[in-house]
Legacy VTK file of the C-alpha trace (Angstrom):
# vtk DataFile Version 3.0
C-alpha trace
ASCII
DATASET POLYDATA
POINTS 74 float
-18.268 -4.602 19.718
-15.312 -6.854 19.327
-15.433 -10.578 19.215
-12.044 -13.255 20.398
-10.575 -15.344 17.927
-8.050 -17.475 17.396
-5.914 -17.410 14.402
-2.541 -18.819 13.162
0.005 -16.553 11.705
3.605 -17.497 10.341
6.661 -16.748 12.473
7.797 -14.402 10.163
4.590 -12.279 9.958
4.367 -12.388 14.462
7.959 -11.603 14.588
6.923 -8.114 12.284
3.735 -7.381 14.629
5.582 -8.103 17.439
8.041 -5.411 15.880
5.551 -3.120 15.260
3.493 -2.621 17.727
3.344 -3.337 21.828
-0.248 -4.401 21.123
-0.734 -7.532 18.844
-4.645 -6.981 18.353
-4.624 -3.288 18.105
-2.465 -3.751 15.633
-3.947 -6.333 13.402
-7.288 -4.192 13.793
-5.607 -1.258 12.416
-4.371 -3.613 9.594
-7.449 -4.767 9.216
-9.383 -1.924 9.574
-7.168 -0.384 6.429
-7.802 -3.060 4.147
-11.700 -2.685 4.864
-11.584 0.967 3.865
-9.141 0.370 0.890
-11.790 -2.164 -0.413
-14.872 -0.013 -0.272
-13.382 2.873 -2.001
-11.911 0.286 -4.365
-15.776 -0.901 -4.861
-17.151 2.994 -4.798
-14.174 3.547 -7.726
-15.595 0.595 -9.333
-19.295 1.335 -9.222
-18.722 5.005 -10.378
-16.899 3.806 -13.735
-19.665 1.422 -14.195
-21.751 4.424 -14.208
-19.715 5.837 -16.284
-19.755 3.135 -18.675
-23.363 3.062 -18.881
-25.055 4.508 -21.751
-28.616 4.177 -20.488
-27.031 6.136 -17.109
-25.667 9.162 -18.819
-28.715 9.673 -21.332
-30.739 9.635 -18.350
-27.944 12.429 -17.057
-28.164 14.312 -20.266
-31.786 14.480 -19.618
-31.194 15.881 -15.868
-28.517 18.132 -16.782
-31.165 19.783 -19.391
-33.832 19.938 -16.632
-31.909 21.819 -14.001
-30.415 24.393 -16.987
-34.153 25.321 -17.706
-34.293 28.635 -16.330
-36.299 28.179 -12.730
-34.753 29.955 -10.700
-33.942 28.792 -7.336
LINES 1 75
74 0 1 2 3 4 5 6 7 8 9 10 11 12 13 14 15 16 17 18 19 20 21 22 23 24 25 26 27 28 29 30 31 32 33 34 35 36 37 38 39 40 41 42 43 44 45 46 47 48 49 50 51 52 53 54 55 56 57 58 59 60 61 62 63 64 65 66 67 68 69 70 71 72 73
């Protein structure tokens, strides 16, 4: 689904699209679309050092790692 909209960009920056690409909104999607991903592996990246960080997490871990070690075979 896509959605119009109306934005304002400066010269500089719609000279550069224009440069770019034959396709102004194609391009800005792509951009766009980029920036999204970049941002949720930033926030994955984030979210597994807090893991990492925790101490509660990784004695809970410990416990697991123990549990699948115990001999029962598959």
């Amino acid at each position: 689904m896509s959605a119009k909209v109306s934005i304002t960009l400066d010269e500089e920056v719609l000279e550069f699209v224009d440069r770019s690409s034959q396709n102004r909104s194609q391009f800005i999607n792509e951009i766009l679309s980029q920036a999204k991903k970049n941002q949720l592996l930033k926030d994955l990246a984030d979210a597994y050092t807090e893991l990492a960080n925790n101490p509660e997490y990784q004695a809970e871990t410990k416990l697991w790692d123990v549990t699948v070690g115990d001999g029962i075979d598959a």
